[in-house]
FIFITOR-444367 format. One line per 4 residues: number of its first residue (from 1); for each residue x, y, z of N, C-alpha, C, O. Coordinates in nm, 3 decimals, always signed. Example, Ala and Ser with C-alpha at 12.3 -4.5 7.8 and 13.67 -1.06 7.14 Angstrom:
<nodes>
1 = +1.319 -0.569 +0.780 +1.230 -0.450 +0.780 +1.320 -0.330 +0.780 +1.424 -0.332 +0.846 | +1.285 -0.225 +0.708 +1.367 -0.106 +0.714 +1.290 +0.003 +0.787 +1.341 +0.114 +0.804
</nodes>
This chain:
<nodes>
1 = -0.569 -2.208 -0.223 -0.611 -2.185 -0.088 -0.734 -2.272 -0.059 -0.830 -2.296 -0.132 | -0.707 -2.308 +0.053 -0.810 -2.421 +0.090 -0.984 -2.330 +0.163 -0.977 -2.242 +0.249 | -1.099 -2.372 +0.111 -1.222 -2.313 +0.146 -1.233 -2.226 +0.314 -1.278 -2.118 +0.351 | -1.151 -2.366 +0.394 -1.156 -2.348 +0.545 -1.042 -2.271 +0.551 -1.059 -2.245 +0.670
5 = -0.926 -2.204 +0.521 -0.848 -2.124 +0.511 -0.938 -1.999 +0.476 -0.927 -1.901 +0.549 | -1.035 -1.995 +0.359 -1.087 -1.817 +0.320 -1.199 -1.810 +0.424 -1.255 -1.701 +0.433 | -1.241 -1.907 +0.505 -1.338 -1.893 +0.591 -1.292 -1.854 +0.706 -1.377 -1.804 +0.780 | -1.192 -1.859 +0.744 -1.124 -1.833 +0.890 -1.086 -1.693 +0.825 -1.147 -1.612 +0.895
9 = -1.023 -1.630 +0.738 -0.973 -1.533 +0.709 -1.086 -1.436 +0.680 -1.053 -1.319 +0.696 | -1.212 -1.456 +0.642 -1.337 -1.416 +0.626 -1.389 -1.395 +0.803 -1.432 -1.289 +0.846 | -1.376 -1.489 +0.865 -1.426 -1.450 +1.009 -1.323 -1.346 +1.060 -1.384 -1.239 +1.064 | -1.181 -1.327 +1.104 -1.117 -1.265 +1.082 -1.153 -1.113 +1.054 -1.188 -1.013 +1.118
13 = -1.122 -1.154 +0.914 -1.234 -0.935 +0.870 -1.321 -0.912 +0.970 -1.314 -0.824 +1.057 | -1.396 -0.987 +0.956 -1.598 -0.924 +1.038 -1.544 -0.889 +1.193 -1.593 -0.807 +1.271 | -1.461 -0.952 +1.208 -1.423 -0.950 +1.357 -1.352 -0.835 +1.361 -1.346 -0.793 +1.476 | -1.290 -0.760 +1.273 -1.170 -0.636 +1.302 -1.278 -0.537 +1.239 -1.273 -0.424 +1.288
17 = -1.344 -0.548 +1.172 -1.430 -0.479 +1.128 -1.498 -0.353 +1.166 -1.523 -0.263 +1.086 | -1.529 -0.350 +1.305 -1.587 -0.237 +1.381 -1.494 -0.117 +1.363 -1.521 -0.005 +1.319 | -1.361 -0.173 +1.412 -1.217 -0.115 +1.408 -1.138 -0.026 +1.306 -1.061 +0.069 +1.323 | -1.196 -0.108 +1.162 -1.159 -0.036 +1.051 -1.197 +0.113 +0.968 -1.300 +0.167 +1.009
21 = -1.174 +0.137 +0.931 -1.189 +0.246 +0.844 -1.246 +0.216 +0.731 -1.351 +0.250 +0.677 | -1.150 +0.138 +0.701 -1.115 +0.062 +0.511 -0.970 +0.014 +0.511 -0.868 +0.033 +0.577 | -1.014 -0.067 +0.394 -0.931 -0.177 +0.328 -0.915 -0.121 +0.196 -0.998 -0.132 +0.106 | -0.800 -0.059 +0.189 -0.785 +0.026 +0.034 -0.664 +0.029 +0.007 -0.585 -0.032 +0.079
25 = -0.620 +0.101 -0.102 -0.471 +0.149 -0.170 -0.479 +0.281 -0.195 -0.384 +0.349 -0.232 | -0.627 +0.334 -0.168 -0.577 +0.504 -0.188 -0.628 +0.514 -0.029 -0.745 +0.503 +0.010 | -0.505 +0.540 +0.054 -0.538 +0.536 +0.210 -0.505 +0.714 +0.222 -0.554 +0.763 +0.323 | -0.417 +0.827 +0.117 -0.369 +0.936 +0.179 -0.499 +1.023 +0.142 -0.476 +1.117 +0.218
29 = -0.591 +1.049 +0.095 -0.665 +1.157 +0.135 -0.745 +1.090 +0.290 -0.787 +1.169 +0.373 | -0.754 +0.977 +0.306 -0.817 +0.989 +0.452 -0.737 +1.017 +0.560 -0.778 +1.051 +0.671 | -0.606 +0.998 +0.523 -0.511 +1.036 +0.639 -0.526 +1.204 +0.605 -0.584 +1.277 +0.686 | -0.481 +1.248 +0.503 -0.456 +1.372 +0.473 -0.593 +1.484 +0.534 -0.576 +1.594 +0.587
33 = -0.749 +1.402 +0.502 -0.824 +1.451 +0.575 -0.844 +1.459 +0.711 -0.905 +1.552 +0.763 | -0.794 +1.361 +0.773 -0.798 +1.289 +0.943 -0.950 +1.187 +0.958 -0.995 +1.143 +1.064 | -1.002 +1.169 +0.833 -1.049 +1.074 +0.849 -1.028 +0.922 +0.911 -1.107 +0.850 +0.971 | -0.881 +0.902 +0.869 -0.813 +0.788 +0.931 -0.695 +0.861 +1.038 -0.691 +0.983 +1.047
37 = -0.615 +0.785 +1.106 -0.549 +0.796 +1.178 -0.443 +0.736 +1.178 -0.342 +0.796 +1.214 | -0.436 +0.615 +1.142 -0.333 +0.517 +1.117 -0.351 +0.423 +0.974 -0.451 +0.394 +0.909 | -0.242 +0.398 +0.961 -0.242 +0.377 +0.819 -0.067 +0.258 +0.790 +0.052 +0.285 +0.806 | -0.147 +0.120 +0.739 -0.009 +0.059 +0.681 +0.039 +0.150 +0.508 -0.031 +0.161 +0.407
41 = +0.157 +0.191 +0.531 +0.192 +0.197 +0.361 +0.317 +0.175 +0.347 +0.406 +0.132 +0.420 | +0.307 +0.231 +0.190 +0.466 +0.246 +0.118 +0.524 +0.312 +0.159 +0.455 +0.410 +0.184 | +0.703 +0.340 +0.214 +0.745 +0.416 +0.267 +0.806 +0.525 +0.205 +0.888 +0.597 +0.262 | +0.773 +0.539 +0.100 +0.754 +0.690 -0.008 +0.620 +0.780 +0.008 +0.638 +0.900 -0.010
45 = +0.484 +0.737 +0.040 +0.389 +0.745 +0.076 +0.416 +0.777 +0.230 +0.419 +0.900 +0.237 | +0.433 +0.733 +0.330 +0.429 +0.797 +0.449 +0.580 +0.884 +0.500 +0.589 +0.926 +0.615 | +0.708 +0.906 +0.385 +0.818 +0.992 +0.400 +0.711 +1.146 +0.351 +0.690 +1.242 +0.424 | +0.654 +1.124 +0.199 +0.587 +1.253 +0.199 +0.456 +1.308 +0.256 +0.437 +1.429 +0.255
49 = +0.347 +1.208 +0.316 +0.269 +1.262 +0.441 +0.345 +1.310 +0.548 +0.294 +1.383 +0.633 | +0.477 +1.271 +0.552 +0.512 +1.346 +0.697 +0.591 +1.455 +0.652 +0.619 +1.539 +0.737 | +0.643 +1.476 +0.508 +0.660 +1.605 +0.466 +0.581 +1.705 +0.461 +0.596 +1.806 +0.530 | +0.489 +1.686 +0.379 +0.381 +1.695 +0.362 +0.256 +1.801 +0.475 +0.195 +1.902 +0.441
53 = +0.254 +1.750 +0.572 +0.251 +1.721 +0.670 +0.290 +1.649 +0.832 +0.288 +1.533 +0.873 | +0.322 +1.771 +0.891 +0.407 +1.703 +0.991 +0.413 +1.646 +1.073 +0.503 +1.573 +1.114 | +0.232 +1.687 +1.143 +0.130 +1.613 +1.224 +0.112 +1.436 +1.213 +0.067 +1.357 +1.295 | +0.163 +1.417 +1.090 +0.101 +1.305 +1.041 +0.276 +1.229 +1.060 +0.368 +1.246 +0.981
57 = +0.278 +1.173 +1.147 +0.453 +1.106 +1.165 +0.433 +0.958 +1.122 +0.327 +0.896 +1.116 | +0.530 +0.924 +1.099 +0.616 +0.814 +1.044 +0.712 +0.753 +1.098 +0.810 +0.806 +1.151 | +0.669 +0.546 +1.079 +0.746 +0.517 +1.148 +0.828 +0.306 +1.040 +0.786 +0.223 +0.960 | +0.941 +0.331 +1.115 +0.991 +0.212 +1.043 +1.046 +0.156 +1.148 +1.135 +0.193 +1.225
61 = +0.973 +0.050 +1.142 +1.007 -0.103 +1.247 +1.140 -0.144 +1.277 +1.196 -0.230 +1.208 | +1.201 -0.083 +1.384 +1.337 -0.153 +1.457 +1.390 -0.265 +1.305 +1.491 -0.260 +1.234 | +1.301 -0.334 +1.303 +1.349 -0.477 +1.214 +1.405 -0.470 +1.098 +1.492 -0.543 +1.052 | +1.309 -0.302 +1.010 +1.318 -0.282 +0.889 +1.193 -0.282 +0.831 +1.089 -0.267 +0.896
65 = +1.199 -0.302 +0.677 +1.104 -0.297 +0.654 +1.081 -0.410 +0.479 +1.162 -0.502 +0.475 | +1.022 -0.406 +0.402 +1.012 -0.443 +0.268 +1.082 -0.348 +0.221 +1.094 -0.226 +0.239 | +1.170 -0.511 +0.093 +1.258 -0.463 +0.034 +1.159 -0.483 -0.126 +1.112 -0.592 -0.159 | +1.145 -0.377 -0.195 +1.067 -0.433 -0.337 +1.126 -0.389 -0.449 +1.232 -0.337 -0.416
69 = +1.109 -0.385 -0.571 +1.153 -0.354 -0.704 +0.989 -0.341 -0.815 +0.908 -0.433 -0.826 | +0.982 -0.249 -0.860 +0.936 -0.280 -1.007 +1.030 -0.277 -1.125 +1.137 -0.217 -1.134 | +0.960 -0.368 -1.232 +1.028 -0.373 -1.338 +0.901 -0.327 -1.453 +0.779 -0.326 -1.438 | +0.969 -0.298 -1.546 +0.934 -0.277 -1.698 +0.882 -0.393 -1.787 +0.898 -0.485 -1.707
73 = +0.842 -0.439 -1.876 +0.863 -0.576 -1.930 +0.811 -0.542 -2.075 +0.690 -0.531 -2.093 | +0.891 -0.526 -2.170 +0.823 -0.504 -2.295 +0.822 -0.680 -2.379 +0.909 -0.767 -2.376 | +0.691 -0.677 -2.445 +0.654 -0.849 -2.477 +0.726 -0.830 -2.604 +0.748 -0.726 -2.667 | +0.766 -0.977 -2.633 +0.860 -0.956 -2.747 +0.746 -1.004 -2.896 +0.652 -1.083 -2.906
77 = +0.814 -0.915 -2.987 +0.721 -0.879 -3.095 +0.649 -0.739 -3.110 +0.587 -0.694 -3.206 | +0.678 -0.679 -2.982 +0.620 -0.534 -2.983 +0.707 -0.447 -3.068 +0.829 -0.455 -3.080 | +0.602 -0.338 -3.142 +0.685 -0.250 -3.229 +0.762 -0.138 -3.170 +0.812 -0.038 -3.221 | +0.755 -0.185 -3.042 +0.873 -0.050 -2.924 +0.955 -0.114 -2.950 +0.937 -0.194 -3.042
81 = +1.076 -0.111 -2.883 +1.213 -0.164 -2.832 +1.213 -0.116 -2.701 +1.130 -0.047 -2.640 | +1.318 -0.162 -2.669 +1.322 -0.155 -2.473 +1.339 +0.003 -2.456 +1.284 +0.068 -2.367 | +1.394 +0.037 -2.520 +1.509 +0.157 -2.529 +1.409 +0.282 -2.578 +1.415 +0.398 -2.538 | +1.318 +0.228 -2.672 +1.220 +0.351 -2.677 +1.097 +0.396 -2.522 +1.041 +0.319 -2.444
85 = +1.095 +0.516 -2.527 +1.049 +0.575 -2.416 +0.910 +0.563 -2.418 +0.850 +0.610 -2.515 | +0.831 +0.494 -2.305 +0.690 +0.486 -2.325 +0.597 +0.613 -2.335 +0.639 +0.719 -2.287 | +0.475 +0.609 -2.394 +0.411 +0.771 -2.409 +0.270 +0.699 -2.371 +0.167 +0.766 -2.363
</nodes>
């Protein structure tokens, strides 16, 4: 990334800034408190805030949304095997 790219993206923040809350990954106790109000997330994360709570609704973009996967990855030479269960 080019300097004048993190500098525009740096002006950017300061500028939304007033606006924000926070910039985090643990966003559900501030929703859960009503500290926040709105909130981007995972849509496992905002299916059970709106279980959860019902006040707190949920929504998925006409368009859709992210499609993701995690994976596992055991390094080879490890004394697990794939197949043994992590503890």
């Amino acid at each position: 990334m080019k300097p004048e790219e993190l500098a525009k993206a740096e002006e950017l923040l300061i500028d939304v800034k007033p606006h924000l809350f926070a910039i985090a990954s643990d966003y559900q106790p501030a929703m859960r408190n009503g500290d926040a109000w709105l909130t981007m997330c995972w849509t496992g994360d905002g299916k059970q805030l709106h279980t959860d709570m019902p006040e707190i609704g949920f929504a998925l973009g006409e368009e859709g949304g992210e499609i993701w996967s995690d994976y596992h990855a055991v390094p080879k030479g490890t004394h697990r095997t794939a197949r043994q269960p992590m503890r």
